[in-house]
Structures are given as structure tokens and as C-alpha cells.
N, C-alpha and C positions, 0 to 999 in steps of 0.2 A: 090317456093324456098323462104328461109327466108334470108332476110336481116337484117344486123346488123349495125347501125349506131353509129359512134362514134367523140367525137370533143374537148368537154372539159376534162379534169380531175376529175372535181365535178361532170360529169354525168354517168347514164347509159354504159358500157364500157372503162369509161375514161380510161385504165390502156394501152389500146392501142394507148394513145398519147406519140409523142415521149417527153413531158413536164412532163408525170408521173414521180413519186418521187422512178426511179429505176435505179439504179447508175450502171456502167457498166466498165470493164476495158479494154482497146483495145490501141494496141503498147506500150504497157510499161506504161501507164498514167490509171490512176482513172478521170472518168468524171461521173459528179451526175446525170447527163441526156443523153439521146440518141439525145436529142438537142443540147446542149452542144457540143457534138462531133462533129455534123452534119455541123455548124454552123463555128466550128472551120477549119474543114477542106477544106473547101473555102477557105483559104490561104494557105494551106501547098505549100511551092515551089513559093510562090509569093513576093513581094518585102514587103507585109504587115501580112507574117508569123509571125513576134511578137504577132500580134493579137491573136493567138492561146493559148495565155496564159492568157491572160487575158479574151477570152471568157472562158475557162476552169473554170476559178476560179471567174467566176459571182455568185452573190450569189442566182439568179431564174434562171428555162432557159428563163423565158421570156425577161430578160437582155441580155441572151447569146444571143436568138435571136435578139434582137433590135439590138446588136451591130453588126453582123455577114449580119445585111440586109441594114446596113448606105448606103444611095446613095454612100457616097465618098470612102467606100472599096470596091474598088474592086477586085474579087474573082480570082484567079488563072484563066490562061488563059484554060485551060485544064478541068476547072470546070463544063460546062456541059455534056462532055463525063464522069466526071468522079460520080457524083451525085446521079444516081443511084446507083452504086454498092458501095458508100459510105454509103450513105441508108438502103441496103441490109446487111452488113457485121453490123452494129453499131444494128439493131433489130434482127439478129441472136443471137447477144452478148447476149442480155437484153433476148432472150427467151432461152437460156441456163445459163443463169446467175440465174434466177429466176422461179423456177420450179414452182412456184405457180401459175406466169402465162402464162407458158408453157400450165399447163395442163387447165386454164381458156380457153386460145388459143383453146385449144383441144377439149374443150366442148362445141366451137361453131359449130361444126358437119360440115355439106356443106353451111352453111349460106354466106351468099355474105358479105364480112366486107368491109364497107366503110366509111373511115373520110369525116364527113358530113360539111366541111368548106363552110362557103359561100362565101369565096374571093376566095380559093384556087382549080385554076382546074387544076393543074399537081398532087399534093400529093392526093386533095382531090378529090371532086364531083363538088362542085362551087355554085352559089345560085340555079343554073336552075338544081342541077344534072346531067351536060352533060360532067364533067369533066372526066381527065384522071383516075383521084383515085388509082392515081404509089403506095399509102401508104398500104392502102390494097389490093392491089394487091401481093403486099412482103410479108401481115401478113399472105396472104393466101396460098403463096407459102411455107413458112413455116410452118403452120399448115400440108400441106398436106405432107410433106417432115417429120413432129414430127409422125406422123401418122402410117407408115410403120417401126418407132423405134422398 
């Protein structure tokens, strides 16, 4: 089985990070990235909800992220049950928003898609590849689900 790696933007796959330059609309609001969203939603319901405007309107997501990972905000109480399926619902958007890479999506066949991060073992794989890789695991759920369209 073929594996598909993915991490930056500027590489190989990049269009599968949630930092790709593909803007998405979800509850009423335009956010320019699926980071953006992700980021912002760690405070909905919490006492530092304002933050959600100002991660929205960062002008990278990798601002959106820095802000959204500051030690000193912290994230709604409710925020690791809810993270996944935060996750899930904001790269749905992005792959019915953007048919183009719907069907990229689509033309990775049964390939195993993993963000090849080397800090990150919940989203990604981690430096050992022993991670949980939650990231593709969503894209892949989704491909298989664009599949039977």
C-alpha cells in the first residue's frame, strides 16, 4: 500500500494542510484557513472568546496559530472532547468548498495520507512516525465517504 506524506504547503501534497491558502465559510463567518477556524475555536464559550476575532482576522494562519497555542490562553474547558470533530466539520468545508481538491483528494486512491509532522503525534505521525496522525485519518475518511458520491 502507498503512502502519502504530507506537512508543508510548499511541498509534495501541501494542499492537505490545514495552513493551505483555502478559505472556507463555516457558522456564518469567512475564515482564510482551516487553521484559522481550528485555532479560533478553542475559545468559543470560554472567558477568552474575544480571541476568536482576532485569530479570524490574522493575516497567516501561522499567526492564527501562534496565537491560538499561547501558554496563557487557555482553551475552553470542553476543548478536548470537542477538537476532533472541530477538525472534521472545518476539512469537510474545505473539501466541498474546493472541488479541485476534492477530486486531488480523490486521486489518491487507497493511499494511506499522513501529515508527516515531526513534533506533532496526535494530528500528525511525530518524528519516530508512531503518532496518532487524527489529520489523515479525517482526510481519509472523507475521501472514502467523496467516493460513493
Amino acid at each position: 500500500m502507498t503512502n502519502i506524506y504530507f506537512y508543508k504547503v510548499d511541498r509534495p501534497y501541501g494542499y492537505f494542510s490545514n495552513f493551505s491558502p483555502h478559505a472556507i465559510e463555516l457558522d456564518g463567518q469567512h475564515w482564510p484557513t482551516v487553521e484559522h477556524y481550528y485555532q479560533a475555536q478553542k475559545f468559543l464559550g470560554s472567558e477568552l472568546e474575544y480571541l476568536m476575532t482576532k485569530i479570524r482576522s490574522a493575516i497567516t494562519p501561522e499567526l492564527a496559530a501562534a496565537i491560538g497555542r499561547e501558554s496563557h490562553h487557555l482553551p475552553s474547558l470542553d476543548w478536548p472532547q470537542r477538537k476532533l470533530a472541530v477538525m472534521e466539520k472545518a476539512l469537510r468545508q474545505k473539501f466541498h468548498t474546493h472541488l479541485d481538491l476534492r477530486q486531488l483528494l480523490l486521486d489518491t486512491g487507497t493511499a494511506t495520507i499522513i501529515e508527516d509532522s515531526p513534533v506533532d503525534y496526535f494530528w500528525g505521525c511525530g518524528l519516530d512516525r508512531s503518532g496518532a496522525n487524527h489529520l489523515g485519518k479525517i482526510l481519509m475518511q472523507i475521501r472514502a465517504e467523496n467516493f460513493s458520491l
